[in-house]
C-alpha positions as CSV (number, residue, x, y, z in Angstrom):
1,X,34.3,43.1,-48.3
2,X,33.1,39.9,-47.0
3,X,35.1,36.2,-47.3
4,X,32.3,35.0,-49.5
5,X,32.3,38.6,-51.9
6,X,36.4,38.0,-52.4
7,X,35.9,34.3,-53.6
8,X,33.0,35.3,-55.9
9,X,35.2,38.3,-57.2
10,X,38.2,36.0,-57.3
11,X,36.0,33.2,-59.6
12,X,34.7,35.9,-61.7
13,X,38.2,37.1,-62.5
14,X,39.4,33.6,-63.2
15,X,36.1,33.1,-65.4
16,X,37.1,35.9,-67.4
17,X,40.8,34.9,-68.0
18,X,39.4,31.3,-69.2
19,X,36.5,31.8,-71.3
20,X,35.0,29.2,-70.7
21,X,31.2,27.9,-71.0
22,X,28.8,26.2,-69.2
23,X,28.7,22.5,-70.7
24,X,24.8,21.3,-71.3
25,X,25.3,18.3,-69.4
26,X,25.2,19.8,-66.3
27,X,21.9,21.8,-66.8
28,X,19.1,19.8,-65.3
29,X,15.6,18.9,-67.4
30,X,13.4,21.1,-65.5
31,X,9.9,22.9,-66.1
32,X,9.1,26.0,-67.5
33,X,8.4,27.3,-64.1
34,X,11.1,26.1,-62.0
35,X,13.6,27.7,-64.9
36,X,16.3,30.4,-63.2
37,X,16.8,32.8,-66.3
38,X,20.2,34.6,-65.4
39,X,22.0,36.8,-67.3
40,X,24.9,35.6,-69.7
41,X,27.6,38.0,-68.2
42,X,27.2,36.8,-65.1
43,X,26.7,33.3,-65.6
44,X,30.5,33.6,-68.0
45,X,31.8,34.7,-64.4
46,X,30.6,31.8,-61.8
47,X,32.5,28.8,-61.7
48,X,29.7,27.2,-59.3
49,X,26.3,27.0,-58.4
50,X,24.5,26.1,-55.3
51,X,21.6,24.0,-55.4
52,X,20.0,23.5,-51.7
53,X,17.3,21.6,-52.2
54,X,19.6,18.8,-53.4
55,X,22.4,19.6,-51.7
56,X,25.1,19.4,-54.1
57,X,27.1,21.7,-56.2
58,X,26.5,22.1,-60.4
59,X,29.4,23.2,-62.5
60,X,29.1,25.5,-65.3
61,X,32.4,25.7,-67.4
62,X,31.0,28.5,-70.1
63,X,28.5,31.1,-70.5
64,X,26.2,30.5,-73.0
65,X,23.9,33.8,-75.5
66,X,21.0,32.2,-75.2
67,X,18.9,30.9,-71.8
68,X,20.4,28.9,-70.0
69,X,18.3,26.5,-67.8
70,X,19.6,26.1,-64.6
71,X,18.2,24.3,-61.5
72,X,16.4,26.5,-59.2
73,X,17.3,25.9,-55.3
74,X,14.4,23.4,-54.3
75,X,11.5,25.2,-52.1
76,X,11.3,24.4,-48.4
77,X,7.9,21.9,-48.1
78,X,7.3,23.5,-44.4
79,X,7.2,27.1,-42.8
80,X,5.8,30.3,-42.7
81,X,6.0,31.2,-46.2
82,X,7.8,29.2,-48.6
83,X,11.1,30.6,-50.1
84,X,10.5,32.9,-53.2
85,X,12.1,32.1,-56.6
86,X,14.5,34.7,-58.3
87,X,14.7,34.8,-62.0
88,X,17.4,36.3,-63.0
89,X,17.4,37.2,-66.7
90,X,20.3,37.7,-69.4
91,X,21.1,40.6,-70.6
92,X,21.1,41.8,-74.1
93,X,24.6,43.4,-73.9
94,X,27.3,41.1,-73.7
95,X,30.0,43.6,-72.2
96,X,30.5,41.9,-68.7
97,X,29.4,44.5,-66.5
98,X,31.1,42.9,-62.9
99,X,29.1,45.1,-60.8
100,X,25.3,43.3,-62.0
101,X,26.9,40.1,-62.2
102,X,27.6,40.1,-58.7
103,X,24.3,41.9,-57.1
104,X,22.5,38.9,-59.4
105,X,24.8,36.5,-57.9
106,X,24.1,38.1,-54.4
107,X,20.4,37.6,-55.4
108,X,20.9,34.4,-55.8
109,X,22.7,33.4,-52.6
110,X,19.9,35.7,-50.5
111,X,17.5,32.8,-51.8
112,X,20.0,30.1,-50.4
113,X,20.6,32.0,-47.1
114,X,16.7,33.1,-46.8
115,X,16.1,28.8,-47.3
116,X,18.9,28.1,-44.7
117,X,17.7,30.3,-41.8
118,X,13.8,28.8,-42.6
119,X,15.4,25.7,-42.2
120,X,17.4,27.0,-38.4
121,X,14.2,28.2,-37.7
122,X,12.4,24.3,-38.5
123,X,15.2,22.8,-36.6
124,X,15.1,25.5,-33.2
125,X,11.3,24.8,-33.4
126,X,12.1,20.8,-32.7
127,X,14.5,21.2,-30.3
128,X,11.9,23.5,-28.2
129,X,9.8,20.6,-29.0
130,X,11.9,18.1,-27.7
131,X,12.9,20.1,-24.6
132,X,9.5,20.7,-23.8
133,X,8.5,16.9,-24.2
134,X,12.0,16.4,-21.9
135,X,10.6,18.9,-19.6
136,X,7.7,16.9,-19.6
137,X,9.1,13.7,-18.8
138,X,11.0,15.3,-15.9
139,X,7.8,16.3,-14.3
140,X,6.1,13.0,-14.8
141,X,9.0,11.1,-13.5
142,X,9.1,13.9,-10.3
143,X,5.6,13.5,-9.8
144,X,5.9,9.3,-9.6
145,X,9.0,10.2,-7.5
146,X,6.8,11.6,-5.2
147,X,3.6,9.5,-5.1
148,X,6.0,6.4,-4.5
149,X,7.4,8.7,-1.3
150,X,4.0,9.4,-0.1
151,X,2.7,5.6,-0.3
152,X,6.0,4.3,1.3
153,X,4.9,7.0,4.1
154,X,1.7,6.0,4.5
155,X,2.3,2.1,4.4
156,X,5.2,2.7,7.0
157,X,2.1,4.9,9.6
158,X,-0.1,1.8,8.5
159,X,2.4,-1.0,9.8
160,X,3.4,1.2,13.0
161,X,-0.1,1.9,13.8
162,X,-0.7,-1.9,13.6
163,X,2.1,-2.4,15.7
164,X,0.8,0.1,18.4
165,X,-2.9,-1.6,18.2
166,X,-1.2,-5.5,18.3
167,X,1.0,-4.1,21.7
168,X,-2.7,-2.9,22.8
169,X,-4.5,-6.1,22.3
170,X,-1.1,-8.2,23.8
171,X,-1.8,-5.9,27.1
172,X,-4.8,-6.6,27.4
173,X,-4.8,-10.0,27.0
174,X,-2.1,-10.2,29.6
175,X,-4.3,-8.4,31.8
176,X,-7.4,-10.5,31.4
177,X,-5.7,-13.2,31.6
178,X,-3.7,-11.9,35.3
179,X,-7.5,-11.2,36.4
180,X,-8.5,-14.5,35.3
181,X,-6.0,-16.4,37.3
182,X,-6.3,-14.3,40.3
183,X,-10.0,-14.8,40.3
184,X,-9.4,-18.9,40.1
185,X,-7.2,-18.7,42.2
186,X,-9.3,-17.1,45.0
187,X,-11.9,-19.3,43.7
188,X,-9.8,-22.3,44.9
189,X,-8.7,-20.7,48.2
190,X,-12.3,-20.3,49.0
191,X,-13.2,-24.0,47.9
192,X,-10.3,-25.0,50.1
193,X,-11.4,-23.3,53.0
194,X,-15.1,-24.3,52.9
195,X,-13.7,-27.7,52.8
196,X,-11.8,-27.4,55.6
197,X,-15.0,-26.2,57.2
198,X,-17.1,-29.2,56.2
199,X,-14.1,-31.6,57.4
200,X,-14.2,-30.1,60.8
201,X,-17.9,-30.5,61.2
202,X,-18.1,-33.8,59.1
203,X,-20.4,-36.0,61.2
204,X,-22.8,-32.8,62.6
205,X,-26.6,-34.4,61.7
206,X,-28.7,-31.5,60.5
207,X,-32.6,-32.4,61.0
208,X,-34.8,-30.6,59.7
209,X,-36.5,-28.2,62.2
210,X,-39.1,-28.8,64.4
211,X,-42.5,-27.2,64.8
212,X,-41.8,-25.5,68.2
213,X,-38.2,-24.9,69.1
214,X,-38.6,-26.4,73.0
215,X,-35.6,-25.8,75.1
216,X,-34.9,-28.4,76.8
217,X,-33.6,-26.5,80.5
218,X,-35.8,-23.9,81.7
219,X,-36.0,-21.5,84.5
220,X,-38.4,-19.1,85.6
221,X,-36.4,-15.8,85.3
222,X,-32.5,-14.8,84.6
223,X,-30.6,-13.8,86.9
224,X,-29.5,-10.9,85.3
225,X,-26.1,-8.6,86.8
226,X,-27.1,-5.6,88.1
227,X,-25.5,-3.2,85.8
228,X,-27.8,-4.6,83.0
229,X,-31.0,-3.9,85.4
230,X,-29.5,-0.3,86.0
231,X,-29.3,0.5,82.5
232,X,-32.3,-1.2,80.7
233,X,-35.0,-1.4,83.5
234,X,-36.2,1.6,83.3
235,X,-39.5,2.0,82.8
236,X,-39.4,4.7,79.6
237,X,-36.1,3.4,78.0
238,X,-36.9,-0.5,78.4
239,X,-40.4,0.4,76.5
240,X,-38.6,2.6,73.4
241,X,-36.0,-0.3,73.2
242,X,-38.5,-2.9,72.8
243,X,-41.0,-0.8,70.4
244,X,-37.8,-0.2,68.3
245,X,-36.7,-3.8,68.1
246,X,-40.1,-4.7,67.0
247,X,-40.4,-2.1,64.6
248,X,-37.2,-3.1,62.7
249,X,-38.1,-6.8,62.9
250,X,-41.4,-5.7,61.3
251,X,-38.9,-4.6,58.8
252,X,-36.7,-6.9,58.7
253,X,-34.2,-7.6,60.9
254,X,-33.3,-11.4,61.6
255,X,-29.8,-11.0,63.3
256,X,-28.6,-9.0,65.2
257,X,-24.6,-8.6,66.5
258,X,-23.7,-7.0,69.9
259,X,-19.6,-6.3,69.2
260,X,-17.2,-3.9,70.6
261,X,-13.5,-2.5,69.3
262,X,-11.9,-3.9,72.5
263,X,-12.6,-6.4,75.2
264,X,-14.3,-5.6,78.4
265,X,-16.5,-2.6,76.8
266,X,-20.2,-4.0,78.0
267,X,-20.8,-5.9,75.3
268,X,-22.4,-8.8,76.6
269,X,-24.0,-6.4,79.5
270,X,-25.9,-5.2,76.4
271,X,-27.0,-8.0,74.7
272,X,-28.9,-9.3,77.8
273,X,-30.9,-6.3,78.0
274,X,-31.8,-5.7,74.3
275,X,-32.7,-9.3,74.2
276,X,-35.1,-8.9,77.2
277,X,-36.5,-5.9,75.9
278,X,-36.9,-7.0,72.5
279,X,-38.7,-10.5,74.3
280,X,-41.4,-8.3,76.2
281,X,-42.9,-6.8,72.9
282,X,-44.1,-10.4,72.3
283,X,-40.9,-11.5,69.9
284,X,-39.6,-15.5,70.0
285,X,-36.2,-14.4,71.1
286,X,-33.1,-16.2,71.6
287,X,-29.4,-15.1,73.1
288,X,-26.4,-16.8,71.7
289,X,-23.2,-16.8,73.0
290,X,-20.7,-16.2,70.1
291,X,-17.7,-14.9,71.7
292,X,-15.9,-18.0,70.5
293,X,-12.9,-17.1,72.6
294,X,-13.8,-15.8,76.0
295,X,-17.6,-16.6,76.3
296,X,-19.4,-14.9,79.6
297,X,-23.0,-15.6,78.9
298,X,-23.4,-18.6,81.4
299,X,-21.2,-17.1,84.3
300,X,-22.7,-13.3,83.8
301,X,-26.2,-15.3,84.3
302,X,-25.2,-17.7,87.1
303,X,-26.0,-20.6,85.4
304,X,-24.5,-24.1,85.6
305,X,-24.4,-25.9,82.4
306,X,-21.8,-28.1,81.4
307,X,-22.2,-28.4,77.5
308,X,-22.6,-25.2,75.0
309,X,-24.0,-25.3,71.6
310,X,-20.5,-26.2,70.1
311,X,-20.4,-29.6,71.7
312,X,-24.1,-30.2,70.7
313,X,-23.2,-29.1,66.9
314,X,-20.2,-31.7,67.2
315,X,-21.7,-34.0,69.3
316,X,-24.9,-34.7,67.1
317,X,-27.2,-33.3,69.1
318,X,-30.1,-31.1,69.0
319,X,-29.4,-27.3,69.7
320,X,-32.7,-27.9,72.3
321,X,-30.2,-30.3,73.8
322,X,-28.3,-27.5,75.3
323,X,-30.3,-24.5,75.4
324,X,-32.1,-22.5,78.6
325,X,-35.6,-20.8,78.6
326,X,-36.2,-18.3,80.9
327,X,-40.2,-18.6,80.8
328,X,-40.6,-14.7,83.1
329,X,-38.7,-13.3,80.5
330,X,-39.6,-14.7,77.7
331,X,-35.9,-15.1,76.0
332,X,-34.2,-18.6,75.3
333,X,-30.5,-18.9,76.0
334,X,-28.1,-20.7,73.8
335,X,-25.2,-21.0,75.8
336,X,-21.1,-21.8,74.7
337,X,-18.9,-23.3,77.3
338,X,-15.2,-21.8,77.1
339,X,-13.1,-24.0,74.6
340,X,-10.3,-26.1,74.8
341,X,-7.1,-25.0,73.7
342,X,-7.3,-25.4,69.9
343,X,-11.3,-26.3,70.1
344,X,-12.8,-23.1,69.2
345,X,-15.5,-22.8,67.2
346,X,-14.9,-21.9,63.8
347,X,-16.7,-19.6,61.7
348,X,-18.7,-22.4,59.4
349,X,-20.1,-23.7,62.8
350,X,-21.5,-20.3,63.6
351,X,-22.9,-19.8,60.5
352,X,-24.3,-23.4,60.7
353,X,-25.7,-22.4,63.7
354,X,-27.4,-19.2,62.6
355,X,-29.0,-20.9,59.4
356,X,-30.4,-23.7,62.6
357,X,-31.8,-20.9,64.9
358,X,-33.3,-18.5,61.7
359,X,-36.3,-20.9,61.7
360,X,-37.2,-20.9,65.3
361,X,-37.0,-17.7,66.4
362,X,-38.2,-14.5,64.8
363,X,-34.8,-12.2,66.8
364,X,-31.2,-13.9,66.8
365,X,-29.1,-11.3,69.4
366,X,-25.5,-12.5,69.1
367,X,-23.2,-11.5,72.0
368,X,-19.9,-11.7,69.5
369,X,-16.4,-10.8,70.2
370,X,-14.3,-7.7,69.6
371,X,-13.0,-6.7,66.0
372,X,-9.8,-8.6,67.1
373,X,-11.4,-11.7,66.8
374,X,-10.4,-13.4,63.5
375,X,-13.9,-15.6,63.8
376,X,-15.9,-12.6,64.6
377,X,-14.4,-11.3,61.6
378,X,-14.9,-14.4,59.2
379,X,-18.9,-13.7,60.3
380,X,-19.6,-10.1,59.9
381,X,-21.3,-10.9,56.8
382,X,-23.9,-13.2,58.8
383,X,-25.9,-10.4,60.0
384,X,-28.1,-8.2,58.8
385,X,-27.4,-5.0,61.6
386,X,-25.0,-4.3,64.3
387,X,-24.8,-2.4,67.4
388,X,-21.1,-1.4,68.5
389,X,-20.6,-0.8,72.6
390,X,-17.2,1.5,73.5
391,X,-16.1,2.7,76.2
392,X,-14.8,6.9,75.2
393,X,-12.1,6.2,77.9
394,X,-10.7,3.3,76.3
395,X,-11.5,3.7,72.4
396,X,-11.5,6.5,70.3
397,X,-13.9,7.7,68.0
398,X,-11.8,7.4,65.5
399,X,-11.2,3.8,65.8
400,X,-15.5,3.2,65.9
401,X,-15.8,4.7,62.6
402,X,-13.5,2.8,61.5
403,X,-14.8,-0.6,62.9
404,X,-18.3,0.9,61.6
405,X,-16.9,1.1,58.4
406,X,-15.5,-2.8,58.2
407,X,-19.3,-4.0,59.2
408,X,-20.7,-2.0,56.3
409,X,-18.5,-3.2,53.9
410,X,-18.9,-6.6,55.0
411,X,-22.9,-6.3,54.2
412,X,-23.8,-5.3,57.3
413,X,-27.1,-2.7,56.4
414,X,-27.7,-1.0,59.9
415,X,-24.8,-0.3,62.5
416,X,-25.4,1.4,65.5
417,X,-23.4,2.4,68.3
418,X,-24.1,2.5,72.3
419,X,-21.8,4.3,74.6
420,X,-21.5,2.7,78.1
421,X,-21.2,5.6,80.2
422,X,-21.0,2.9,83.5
423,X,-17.2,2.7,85.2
């Protein structure tokens, strides 16, 4: 037997002993319906009834032999189902019969118990509720965990992908701004320079040019050197020199530069006969001197002259001044004596020169220096074509293309190349 059947067996007994009944007071004023109708043996034997809708205890002293109206346990509002009512009616015979009493009383209490676990099951039914909504809150708050990671993440790829780009732009500023200066400042040593130039020809009178450029020395023939006659006076090659010359200054060609790798390689042998072949297909011609170092010109033609174009430019005086036409020949000389130490000419004076001579004649053949020559160098960009002279047993063909390769750069369209084959 169960703790709860010995106290109910243990009131019953004491119920007995007293005799006591259930005092009116403590009935409650209920309906008709909500009236519990229990039987008067059993109701002699309880000491105290359970109300759970209110509760709270109700004490019952005595047993009445009529109905006694007793509050009924209050019905759950909520649920499933709600909790059933037990009526529990008095019997007729008022021998106590212990047994009934307490199956009613058990009755009774299954109504209490059946209301109770209703009520576990209301409150269970919460607390799923309020875990879920808890379980709901956790996710919420994991989810704005995780947002707030991912938008930290991407502001931090934002600002270092700035960074990266602002480093870019820094560069390249740097950069254009190295270029820049390095362009002004070659800018300025090129200004400086030209004004060197124009210092060291300041007082040179350019007139303008005259009608007929008239030499003012002439002679009927030049005495050429023999190796020149040798090479260019025959009769085939001295006619497909001269109808080439023509043809490219039908084309074009204005200037023309005789130049070697090294000294002493035939270059100015060349120029003399290039310039007399070129004069007897019917061109104005005229032979400059530009080897502004060594000049041969005059002494290779047996000629005594004792001013060159570079005094002339200097001195103020007409090109015409100093120049020889050789009338047989057809070819005007423009002769340079050999400098002074430290009087050379410099390359603005050639170029001077060139732009002078450009109106007067239709071929300028230059007898230049070598590619040693600083001045020769300065110039390269003067002429339209060149013709390089070597010598295979002094220069190598290596160091031709090469040299070949400087005159193209410097602007140079056509560059050709003449072995001398004479010891």
């Amino acid at each position: 037997m169960s703790t709860i059947d010995r106290a109910f067996v243990k009131a019953y007994a004491r119920r007995q002993q007293s005799g006591g009944k259930p005092s009116p007071a403590a009935v409650s004023q209920q309906s008709p319906d909500d009236i519990v109708l229990i039987n008067e043996g059993a109701a002699d034997t309880a000491s105290v009834w359970l109300d759970n809708g209110n509760d709270s205890t109700l004490r019952v002293d005595s047993a009445h032999s009529m109905h006694v109206r007793l509050p009924t346990p209050a019905a759950p509002t909520k649920g499933p189902s709600a909790a059933p009512s037990t009526t529990l009616e008095k019997s007729n015979n008022t021998t106590s019969n212990p047994v009934a009493d307490l199956q009613q009383i058990y009755t009774a209490f299954a109504v209490i118990a059946d209301h109770a676990s209703w009520t576990a099951d209301v409150f269970t039914t919460e607390v799923d509720t309020h875990n879920k909504y808890g379980s709901a809150l956790l996710q919420r708050d994991a989810e704005m965990h995780r947002a707030a990671e991912q938008c930290a993440s991407e502001k931090l790829a934002a600002e270092k992908l700035a960074a990266e780009k602002l480093a870019a732009e820094k560069l390249a500023a740097e950069k254009l701004a190295a270029e820049k200066l390095a362009a002004e400042k070659l800018a300025a040593e090129k200004l400086a320079a030209e004004k060197l130039a124009a210092e060291s020809t300041s007082g040179v009178e350019e007139r303008p040019a005259a009608d007929h450029f008239r030499a003012k020395w002439e002679i009927d023939a030049l005495d050429v050197p023999s190796a020149v006659a040798d090479l260019f006076f025959d009769g085939e090659l001295f006619q497909q020199i001269a109808e080439q010359l023509s043809g490219a200054v039908a084309t074009g060609l204005k200037r023309l530069l005789v130049t070697s790798v090294q000294d002493g390689e035939g270059r100015s042998t060349a120029a003399i006969g290039l310039a007399i072949a070129a004069a007897a297909s019917g061109l104005r011609v005229a032979l400059v001197d530009g080897d502004v170092t060594a000049p041969t010109l005059v002494d290779d033609l047996r000629l005594e002259l004792e001013f060159g174009w570079i005094e002339a430019l200097r001195g103020r005086l007409p090109i015409e001044e100093v120049s020889v036409h050789a009338t047989q020949d057809g070819v005007t000389l423009v002769p340079l004596m050999t400098p002074s130490e430290g009087a050379s000419a410099t390359a603005r004076e050639i170029d001077l020169l060139l732009d002078k001579l450009e109106n007067e004649f239709e071929l300028i053949i230059v007898d230049g220096g070598c590619s040693k020559c600083k001045t020769t160098r300065l110039t390269l960009g003067q002429y339209d074509s060149a013709m390089i002279l070597f010598d295979k047993t002094r220069t190598a063909t290596a160091d031709i293309n090469e040299y070949s390769y400087q005159l193209r750069s410097a602007g140079v369209l056509g560059v050709g190349v003449i072995e001398n084959f004479v010891n």
